[in-house]
mmJSON file of the N, C-alpha and C atoms, coordinates in Angstrom:
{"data_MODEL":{"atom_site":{
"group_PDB":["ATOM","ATOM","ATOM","ATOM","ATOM","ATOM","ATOM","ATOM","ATOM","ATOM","ATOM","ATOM","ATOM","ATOM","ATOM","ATOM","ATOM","ATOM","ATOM","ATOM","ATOM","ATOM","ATOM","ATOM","ATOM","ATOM","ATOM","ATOM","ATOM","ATOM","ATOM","ATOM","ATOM","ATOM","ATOM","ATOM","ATOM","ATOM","ATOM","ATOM","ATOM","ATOM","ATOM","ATOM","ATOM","ATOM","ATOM","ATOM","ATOM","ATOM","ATOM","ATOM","ATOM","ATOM","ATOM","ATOM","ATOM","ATOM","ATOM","ATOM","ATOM","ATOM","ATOM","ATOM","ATOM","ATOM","ATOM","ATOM","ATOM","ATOM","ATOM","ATOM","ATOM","ATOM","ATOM","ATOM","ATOM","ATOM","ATOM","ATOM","ATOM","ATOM","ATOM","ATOM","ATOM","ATOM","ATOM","ATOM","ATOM","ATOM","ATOM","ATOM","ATOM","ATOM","ATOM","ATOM","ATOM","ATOM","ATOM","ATOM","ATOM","ATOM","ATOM","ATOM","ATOM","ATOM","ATOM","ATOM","ATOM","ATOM","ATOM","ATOM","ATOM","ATOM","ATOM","ATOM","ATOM","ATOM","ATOM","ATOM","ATOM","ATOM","ATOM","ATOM","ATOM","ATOM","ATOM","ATOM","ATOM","ATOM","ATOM","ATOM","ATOM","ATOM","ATOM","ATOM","ATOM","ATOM","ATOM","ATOM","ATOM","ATOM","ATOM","ATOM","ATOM","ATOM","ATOM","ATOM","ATOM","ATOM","ATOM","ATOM","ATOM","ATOM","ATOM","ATOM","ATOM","ATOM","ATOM","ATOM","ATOM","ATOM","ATOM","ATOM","ATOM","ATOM","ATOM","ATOM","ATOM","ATOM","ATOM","ATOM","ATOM","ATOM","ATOM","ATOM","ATOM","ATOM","ATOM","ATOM","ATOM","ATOM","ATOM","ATOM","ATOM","ATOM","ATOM","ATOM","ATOM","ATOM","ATOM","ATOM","ATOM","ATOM","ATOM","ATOM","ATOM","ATOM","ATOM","ATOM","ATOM","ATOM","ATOM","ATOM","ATOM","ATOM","ATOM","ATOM","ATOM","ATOM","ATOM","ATOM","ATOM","ATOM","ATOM","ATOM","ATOM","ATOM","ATOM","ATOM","ATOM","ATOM","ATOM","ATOM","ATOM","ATOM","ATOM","ATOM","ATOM","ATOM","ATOM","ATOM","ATOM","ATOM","ATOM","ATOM","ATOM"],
"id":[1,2,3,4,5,6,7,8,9,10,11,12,13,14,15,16,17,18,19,20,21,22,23,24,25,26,27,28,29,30,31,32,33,34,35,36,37,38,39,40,41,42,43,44,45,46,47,48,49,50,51,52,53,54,55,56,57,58,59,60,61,62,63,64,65,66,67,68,69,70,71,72,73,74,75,76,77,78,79,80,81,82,83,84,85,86,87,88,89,90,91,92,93,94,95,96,97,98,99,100,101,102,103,104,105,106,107,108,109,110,111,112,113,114,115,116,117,118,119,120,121,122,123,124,125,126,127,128,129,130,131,132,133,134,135,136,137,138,139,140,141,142,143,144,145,146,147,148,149,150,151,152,153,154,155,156,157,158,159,160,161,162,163,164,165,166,167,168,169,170,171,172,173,174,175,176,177,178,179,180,181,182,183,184,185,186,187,188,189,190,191,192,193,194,195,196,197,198,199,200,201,202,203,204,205,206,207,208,209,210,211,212,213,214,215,216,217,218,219,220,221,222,223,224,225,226,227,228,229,230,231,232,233,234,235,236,237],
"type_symbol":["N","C","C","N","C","C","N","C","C","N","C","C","N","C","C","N","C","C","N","C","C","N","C","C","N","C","C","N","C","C","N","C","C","N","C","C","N","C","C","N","C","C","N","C","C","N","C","C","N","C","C","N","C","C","N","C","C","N","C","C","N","C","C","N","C","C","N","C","C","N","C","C","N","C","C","N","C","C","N","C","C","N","C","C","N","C","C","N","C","C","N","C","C","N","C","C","N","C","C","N","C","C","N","C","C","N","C","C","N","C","C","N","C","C","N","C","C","N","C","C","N","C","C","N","C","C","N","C","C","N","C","C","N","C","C","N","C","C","N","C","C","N","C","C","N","C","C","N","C","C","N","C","C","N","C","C","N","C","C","N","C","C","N","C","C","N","C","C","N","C","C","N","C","C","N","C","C","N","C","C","N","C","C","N","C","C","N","C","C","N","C","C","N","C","C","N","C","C","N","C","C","N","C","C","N","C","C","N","C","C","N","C","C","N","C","C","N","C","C","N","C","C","N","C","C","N","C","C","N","C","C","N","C","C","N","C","C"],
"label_atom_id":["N","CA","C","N","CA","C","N","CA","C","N","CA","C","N","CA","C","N","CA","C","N","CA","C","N","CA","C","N","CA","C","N","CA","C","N","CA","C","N","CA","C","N","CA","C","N","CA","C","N","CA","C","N","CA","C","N","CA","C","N","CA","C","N","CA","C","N","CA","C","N","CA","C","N","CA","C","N","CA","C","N","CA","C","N","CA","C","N","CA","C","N","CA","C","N","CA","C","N","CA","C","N","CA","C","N","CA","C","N","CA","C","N","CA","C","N","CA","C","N","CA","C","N","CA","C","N","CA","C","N","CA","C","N","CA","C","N","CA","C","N","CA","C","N","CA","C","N","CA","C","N","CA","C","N","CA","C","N","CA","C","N","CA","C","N","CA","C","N","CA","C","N","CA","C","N","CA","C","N","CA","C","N","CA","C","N","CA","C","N","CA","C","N","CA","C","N","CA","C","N","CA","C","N","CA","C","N","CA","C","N","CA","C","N","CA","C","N","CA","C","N","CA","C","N","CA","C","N","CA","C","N","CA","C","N","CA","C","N","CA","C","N","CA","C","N","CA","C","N","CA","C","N","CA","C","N","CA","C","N","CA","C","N","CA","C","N","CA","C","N","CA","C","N","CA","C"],
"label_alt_id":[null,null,null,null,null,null,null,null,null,null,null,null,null,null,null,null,null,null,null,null,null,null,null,null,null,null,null,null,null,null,null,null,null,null,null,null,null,null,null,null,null,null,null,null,null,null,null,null,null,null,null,null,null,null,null,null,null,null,null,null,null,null,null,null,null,null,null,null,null,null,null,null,null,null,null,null,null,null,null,null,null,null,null,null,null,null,null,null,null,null,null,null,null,null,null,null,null,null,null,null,null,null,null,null,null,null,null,null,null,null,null,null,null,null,null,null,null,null,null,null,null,null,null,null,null,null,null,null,null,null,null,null,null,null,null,null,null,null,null,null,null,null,null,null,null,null,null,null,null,null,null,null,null,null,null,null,null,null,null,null,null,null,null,null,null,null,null,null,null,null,null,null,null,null,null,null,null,null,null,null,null,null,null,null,null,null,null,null,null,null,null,null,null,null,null,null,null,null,null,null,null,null,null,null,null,null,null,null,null,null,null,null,null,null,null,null,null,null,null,null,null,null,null,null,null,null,null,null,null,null,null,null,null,null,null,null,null],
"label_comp_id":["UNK","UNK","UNK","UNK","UNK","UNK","UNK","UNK","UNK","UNK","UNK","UNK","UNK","UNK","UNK","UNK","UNK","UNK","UNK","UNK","UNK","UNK","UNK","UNK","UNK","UNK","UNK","UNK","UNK","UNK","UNK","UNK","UNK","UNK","UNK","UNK","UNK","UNK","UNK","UNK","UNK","UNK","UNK","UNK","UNK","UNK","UNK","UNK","UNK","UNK","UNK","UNK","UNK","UNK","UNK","UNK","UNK","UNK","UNK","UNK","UNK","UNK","UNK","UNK","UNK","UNK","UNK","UNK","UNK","UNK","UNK","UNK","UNK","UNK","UNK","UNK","UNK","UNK","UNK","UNK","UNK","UNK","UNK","UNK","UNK","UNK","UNK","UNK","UNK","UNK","UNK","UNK","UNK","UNK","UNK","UNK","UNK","UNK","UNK","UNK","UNK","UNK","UNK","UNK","UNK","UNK","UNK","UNK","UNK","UNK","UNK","UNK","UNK","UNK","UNK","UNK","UNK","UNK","UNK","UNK","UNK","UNK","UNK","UNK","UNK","UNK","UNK","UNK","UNK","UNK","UNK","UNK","UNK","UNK","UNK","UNK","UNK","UNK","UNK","UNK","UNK","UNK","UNK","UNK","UNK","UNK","UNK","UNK","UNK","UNK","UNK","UNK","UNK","UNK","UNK","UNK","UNK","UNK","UNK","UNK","UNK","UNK","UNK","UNK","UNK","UNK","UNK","UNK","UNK","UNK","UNK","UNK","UNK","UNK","UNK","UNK","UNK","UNK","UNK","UNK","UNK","UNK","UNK","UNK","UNK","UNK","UNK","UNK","UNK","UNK","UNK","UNK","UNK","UNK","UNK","UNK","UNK","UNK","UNK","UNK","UNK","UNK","UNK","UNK","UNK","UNK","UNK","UNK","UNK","UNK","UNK","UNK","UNK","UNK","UNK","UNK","UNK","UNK","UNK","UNK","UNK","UNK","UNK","UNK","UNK","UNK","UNK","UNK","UNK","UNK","UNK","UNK","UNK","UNK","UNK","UNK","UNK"],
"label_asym_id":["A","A","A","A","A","A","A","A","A","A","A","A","A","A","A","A","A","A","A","A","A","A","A","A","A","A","A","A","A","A","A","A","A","A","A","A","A","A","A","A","A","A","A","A","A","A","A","A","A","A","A","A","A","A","A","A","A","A","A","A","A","A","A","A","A","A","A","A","A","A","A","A","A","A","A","A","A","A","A","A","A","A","A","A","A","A","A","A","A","A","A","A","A","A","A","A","A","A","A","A","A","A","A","A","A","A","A","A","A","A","A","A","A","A","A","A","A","A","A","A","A","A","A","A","A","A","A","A","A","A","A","A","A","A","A","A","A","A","A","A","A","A","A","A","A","A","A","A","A","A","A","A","A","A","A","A","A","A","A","A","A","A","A","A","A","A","A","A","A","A","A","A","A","A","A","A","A","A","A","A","A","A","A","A","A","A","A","A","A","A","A","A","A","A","A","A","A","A","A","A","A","A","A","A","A","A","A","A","A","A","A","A","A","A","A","A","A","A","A","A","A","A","A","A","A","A","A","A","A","A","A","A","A","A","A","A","A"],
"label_entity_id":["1","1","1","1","1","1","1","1","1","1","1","1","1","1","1","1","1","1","1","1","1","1","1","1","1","1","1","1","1","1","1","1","1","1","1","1","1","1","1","1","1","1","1","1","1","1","1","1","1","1","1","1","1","1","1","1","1","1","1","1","1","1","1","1","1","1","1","1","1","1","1","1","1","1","1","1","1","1","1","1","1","1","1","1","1","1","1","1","1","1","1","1","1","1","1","1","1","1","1","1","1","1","1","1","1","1","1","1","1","1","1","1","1","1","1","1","1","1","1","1","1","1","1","1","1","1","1","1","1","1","1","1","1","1","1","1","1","1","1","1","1","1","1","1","1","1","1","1","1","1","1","1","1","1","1","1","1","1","1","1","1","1","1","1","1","1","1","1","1","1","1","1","1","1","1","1","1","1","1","1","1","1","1","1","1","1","1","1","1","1","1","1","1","1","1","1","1","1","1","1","1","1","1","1","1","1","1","1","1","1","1","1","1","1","1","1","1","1","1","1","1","1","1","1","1","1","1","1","1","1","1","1","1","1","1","1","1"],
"label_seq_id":[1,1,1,2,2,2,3,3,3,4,4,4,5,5,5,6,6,6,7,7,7,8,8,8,9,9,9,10,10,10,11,11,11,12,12,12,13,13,13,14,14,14,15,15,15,16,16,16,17,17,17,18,18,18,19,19,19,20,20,20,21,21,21,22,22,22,23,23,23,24,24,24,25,25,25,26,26,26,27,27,27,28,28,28,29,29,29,30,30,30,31,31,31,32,32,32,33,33,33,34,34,34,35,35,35,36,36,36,37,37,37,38,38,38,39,39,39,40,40,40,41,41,41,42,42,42,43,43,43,44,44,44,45,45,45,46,46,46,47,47,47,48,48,48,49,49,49,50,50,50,51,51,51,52,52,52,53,53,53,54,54,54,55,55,55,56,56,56,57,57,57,58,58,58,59,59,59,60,60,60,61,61,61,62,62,62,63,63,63,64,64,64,65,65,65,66,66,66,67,67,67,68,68,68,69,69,69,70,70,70,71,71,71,72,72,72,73,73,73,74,74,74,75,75,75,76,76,76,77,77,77,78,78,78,79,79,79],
"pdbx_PDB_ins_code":[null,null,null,null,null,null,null,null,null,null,null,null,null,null,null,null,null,null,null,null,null,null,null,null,null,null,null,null,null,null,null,null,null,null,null,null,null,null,null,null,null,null,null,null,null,null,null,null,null,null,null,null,null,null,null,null,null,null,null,null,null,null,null,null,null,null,null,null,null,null,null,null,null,null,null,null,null,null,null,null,null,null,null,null,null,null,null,null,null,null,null,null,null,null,null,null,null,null,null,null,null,null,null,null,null,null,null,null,null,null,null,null,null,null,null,null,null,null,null,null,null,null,null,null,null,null,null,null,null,null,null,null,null,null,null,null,null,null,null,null,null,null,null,null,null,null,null,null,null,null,null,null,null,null,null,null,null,null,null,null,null,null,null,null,null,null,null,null,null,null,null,null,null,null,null,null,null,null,null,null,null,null,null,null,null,null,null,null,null,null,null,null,null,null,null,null,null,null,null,null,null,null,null,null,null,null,null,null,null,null,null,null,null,null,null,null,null,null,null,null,null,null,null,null,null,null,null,null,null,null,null,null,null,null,null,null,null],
"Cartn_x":[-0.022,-1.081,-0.537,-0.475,-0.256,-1.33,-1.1,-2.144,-2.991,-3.817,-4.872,-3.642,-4.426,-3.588,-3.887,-4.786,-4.936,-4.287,-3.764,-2.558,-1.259,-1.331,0.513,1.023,2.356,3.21,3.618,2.763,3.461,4.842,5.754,6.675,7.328,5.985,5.946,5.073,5.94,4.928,4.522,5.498,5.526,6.029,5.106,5.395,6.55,7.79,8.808,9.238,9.441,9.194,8.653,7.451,6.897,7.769,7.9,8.68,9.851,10.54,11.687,11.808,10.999,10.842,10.225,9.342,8.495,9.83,10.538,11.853,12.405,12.98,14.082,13.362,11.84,11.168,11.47,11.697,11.562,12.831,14.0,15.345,15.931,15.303,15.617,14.339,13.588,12.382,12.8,12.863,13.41,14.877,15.617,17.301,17.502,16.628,17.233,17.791,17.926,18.963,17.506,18.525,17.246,17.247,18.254,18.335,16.817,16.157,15.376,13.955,13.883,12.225,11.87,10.435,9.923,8.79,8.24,7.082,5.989,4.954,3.943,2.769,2.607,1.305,1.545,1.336,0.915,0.22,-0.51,-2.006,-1.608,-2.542,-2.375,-3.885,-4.05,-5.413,-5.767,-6.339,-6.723,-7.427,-8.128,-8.741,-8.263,-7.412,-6.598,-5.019,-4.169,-3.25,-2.011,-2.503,-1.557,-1.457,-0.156,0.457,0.451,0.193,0.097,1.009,2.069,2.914,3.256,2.607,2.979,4.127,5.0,6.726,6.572,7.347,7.268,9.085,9.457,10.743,10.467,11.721,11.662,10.239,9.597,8.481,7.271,7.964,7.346,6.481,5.312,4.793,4.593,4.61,3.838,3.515,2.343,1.866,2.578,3.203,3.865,2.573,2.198,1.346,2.447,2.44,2.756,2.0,2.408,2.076,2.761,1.604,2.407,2.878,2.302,2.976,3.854,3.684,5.229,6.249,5.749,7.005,7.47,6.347,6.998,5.909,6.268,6.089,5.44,4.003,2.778,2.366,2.803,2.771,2.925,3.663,3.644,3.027,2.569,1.487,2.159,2.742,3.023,1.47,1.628,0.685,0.702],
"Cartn_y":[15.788,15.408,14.33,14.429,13.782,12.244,11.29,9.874,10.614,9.775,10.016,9.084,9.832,8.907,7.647,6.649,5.195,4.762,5.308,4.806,5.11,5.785,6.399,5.077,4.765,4.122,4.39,3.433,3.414,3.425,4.44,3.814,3.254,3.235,2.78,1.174,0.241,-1.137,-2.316,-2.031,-2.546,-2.421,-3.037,-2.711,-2.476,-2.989,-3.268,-1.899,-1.181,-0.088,1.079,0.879,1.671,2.094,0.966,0.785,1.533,1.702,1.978,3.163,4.034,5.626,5.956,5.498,5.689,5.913,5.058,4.991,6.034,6.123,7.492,8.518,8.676,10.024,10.088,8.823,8.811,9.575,8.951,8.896,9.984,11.086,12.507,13.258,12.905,13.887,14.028,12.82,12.297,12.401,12.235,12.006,10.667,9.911,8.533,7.794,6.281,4.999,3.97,3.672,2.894,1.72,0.858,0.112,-0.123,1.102,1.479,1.275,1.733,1.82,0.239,0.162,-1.121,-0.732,-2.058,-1.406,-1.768,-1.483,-1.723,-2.174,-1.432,-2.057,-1.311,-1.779,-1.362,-1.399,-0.293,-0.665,-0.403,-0.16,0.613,0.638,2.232,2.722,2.701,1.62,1.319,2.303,2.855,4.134,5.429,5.703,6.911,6.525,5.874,4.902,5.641,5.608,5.808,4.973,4.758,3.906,4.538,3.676,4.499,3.526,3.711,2.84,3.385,2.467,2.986,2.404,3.532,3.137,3.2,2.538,2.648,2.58,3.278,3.639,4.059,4.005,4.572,4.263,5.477,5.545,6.735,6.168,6.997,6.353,6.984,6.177,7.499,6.702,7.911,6.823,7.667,6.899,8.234,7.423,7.871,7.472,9.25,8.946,8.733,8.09,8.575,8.02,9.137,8.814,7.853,6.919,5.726,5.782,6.884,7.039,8.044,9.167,10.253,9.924,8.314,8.318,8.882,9.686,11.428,10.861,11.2,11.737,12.774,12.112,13.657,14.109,13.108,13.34,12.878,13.581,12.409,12.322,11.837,12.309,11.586,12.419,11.497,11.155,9.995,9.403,9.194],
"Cartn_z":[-16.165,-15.262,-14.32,-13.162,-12.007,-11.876,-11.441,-11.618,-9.814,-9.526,-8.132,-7.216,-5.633,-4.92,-4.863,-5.55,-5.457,-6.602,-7.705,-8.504,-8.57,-7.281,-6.812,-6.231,-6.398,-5.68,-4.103,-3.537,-2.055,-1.956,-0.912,-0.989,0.652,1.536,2.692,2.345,1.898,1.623,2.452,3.648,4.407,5.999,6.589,8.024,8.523,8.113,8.343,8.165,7.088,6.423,7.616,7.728,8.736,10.106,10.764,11.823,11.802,10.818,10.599,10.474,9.397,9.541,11.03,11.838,13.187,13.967,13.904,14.507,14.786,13.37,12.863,13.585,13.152,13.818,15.136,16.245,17.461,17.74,17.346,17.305,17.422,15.956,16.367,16.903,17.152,17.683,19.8,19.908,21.613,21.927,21.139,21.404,22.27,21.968,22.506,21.983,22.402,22.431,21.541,20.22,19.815,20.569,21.326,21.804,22.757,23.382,24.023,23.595,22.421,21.299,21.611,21.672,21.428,20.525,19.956,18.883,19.665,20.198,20.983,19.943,18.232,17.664,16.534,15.362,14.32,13.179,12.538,11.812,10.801,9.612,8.433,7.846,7.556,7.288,6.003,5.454,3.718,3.727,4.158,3.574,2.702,3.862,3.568,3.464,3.427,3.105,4.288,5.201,6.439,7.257,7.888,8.606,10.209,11.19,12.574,13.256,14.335,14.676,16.038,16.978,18.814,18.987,19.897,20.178,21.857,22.38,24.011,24.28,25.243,25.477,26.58,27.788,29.125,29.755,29.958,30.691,29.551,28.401,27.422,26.516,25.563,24.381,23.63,22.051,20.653,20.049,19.392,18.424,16.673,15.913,14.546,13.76,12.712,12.045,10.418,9.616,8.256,7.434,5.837,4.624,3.926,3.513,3.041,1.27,0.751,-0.352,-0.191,-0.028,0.479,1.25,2.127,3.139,3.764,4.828,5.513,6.437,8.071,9.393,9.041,9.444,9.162,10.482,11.636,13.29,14.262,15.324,16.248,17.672,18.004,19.531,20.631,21.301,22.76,23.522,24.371,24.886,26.205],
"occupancy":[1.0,1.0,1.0,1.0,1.0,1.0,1.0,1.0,1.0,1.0,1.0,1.0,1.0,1.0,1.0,1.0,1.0,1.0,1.0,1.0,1.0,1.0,1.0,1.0,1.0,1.0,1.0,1.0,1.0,1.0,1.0,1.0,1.0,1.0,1.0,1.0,1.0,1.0,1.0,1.0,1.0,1.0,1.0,1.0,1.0,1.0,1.0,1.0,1.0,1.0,1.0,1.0,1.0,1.0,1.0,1.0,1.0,1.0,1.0,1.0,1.0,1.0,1.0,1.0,1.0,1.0,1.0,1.0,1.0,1.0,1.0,1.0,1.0,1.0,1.0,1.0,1.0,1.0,1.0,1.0,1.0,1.0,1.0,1.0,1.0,1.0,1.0,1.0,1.0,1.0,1.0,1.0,1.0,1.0,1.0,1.0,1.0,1.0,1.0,1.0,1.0,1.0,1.0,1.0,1.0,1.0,1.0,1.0,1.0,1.0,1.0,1.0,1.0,1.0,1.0,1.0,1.0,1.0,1.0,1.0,1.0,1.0,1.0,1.0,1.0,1.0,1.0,1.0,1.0,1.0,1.0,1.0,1.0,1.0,1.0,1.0,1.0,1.0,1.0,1.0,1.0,1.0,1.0,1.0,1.0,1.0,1.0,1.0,1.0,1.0,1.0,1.0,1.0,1.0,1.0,1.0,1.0,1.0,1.0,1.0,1.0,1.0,1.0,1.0,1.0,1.0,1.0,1.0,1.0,1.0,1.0,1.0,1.0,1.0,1.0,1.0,1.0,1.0,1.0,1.0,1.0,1.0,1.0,1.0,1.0,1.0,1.0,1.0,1.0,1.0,1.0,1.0,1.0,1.0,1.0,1.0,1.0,1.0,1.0,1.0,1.0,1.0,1.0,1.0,1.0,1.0,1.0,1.0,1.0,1.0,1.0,1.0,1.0,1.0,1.0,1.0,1.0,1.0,1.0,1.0,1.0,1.0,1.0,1.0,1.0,1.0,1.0,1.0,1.0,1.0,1.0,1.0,1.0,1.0,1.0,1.0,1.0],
"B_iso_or_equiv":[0.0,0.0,0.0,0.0,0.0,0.0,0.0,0.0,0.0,0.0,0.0,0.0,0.0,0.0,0.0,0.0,0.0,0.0,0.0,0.0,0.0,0.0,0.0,0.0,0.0,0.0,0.0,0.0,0.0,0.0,0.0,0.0,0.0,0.0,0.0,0.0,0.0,0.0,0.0,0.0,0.0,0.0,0.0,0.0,0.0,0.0,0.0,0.0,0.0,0.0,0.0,0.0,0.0,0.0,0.0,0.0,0.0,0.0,0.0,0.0,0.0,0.0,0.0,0.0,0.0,0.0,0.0,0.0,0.0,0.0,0.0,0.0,0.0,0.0,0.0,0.0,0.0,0.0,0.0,0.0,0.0,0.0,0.0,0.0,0.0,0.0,0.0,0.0,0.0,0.0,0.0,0.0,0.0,0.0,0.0,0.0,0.0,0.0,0.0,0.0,0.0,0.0,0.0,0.0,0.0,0.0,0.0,0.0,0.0,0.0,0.0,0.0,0.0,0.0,0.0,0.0,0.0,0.0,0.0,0.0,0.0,0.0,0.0,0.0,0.0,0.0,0.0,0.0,0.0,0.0,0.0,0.0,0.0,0.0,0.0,0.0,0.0,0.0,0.0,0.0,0.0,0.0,0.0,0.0,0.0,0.0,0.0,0.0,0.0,0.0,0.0,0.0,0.0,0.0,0.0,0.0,0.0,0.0,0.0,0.0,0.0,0.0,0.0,0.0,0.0,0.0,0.0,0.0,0.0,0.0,0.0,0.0,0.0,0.0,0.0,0.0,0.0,0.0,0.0,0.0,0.0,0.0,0.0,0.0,0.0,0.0,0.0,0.0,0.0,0.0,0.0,0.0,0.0,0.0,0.0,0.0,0.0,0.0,0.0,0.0,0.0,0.0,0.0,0.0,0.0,0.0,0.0,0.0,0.0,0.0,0.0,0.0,0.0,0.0,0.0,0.0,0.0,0.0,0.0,0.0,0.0,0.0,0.0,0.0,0.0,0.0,0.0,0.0,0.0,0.0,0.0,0.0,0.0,0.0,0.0,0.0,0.0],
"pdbx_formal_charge":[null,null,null,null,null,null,null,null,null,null,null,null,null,null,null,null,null,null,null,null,null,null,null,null,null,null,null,null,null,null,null,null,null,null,null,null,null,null,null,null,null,null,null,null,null,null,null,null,null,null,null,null,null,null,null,null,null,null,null,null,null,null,null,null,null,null,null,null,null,null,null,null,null,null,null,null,null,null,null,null,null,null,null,null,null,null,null,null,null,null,null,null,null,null,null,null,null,null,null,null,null,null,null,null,null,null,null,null,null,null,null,null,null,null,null,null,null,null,null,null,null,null,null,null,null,null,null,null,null,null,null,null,null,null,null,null,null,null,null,null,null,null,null,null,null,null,null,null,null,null,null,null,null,null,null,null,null,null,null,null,null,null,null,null,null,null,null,null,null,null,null,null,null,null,null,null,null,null,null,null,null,null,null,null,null,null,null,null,null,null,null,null,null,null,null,null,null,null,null,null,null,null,null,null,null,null,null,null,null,null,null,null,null,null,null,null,null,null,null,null,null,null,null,null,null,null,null,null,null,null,null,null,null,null,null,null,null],
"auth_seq_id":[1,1,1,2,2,2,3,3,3,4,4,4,5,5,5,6,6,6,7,7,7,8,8,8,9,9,9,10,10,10,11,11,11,12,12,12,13,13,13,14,14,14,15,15,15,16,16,16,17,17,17,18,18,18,19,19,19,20,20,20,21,21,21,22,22,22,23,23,23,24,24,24,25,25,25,26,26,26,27,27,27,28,28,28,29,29,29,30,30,30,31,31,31,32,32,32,33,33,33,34,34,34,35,35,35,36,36,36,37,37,37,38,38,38,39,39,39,40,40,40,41,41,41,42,42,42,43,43,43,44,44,44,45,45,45,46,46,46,47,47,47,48,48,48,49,49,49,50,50,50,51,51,51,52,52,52,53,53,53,54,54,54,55,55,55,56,56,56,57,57,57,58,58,58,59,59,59,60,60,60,61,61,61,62,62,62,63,63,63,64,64,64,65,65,65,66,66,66,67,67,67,68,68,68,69,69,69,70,70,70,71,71,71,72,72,72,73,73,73,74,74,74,75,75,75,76,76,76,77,77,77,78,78,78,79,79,79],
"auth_comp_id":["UNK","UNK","UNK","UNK","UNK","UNK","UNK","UNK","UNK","UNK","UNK","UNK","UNK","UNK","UNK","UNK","UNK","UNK","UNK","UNK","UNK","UNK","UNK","UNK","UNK","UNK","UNK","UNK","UNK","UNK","UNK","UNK","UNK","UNK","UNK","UNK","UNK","UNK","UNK","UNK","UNK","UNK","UNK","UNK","UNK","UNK","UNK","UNK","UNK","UNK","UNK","UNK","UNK","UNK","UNK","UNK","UNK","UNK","UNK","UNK","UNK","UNK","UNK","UNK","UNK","UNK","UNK","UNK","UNK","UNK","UNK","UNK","UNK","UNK","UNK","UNK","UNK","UNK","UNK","UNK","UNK","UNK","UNK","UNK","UNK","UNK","UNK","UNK","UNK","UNK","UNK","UNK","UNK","UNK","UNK","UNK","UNK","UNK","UNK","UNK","UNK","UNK","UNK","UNK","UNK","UNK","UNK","UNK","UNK","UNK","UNK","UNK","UNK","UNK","UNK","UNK","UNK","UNK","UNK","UNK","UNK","UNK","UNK","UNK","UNK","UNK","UNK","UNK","UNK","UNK","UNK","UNK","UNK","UNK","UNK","UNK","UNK","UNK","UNK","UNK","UNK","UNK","UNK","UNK","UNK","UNK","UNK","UNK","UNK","UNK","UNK","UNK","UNK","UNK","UNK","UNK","UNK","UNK","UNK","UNK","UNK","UNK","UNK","UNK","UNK","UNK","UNK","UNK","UNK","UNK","UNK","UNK","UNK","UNK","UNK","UNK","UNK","UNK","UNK","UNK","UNK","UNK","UNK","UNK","UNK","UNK","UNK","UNK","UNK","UNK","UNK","UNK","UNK","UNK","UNK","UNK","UNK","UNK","UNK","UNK","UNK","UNK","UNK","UNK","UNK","UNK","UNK","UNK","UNK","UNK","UNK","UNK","UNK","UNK","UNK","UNK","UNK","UNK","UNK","UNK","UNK","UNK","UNK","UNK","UNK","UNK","UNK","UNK","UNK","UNK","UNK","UNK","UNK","UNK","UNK","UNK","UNK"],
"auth_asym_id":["A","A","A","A","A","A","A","A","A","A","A","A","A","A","A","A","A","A","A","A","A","A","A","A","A","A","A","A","A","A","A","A","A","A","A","A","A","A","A","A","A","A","A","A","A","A","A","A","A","A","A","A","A","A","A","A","A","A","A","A","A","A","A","A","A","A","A","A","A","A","A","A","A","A","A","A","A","A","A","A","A","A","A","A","A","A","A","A","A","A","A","A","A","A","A","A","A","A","A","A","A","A","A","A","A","A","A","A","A","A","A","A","A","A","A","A","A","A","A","A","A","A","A","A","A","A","A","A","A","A","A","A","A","A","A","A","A","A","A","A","A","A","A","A","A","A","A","A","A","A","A","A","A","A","A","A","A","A","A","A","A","A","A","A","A","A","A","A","A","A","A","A","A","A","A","A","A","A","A","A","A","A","A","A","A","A","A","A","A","A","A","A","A","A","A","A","A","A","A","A","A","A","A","A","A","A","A","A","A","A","A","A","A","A","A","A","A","A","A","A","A","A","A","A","A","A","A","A","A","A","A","A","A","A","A","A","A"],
"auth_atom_id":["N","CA","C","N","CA","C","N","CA","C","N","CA","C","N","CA","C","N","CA","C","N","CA","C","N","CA","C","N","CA","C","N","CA","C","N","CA","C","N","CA","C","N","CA","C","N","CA","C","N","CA","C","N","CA","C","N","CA","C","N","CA","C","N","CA","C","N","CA","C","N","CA","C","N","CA","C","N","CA","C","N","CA","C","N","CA","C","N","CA","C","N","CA","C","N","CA","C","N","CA","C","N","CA","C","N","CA","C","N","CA","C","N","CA","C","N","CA","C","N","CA","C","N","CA","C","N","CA","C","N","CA","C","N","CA","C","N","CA","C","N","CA","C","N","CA","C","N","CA","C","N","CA","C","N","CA","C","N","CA","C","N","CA","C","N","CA","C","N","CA","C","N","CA","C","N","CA","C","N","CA","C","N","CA","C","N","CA","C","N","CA","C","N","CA","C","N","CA","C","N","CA","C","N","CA","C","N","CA","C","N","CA","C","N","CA","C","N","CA","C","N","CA","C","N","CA","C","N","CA","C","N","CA","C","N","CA","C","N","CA","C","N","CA","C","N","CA","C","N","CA","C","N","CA","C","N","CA","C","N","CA","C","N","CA","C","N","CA","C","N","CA","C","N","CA","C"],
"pdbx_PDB_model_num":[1,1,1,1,1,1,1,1,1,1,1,1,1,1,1,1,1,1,1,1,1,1,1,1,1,1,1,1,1,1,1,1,1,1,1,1,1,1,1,1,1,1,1,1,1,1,1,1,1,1,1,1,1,1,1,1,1,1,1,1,1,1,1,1,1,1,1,1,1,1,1,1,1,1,1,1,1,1,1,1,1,1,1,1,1,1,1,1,1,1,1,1,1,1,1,1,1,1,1,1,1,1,1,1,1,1,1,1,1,1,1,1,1,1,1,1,1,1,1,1,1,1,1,1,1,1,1,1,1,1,1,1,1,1,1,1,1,1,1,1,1,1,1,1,1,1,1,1,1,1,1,1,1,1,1,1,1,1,1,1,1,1,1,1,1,1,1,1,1,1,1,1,1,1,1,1,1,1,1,1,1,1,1,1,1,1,1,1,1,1,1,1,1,1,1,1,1,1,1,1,1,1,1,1,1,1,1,1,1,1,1,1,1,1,1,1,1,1,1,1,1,1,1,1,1,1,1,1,1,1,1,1,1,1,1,1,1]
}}}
């Protein structure tokens, strides 16, 4: 038997964390220069335990959705 998702281990715990996979997603999703990424804002949804993280680069923005216990890019929305 598997525990619920409010006694699973996050393994996104921190923003820092966040930022960093949002990144990677940018990194290979765009083919850019991380030198480039800036972090424009980031939340985290106690509800549903997802992390949302706006990136701005060039003349570009996304907002990165992920799961903060799977640690997986569930989407990314250019803006």
């Amino acid at each position: 038997m598997s525990p619920g998702i409010g006694l699973m281990d996050r393994r996104l715990k921190t923003k820092k964390d966040a930022v960093s996979l949002a990144m990677a997603g940018i990194l290979k999703e765009y083919k850019t220069e991380s030198e480039k990424i800036k972090t424009l804002e980031t939340k985290y949804d106690d509800d549903v335990g997802d992390w949302y993280v706006a990136l701005g680069w060039d003349e570009k923005r996304a907002i990165v959705k992920m799961d903060s216990v799977l640690a997986k890019i569930t989407e990314i929305k250019e803006i």
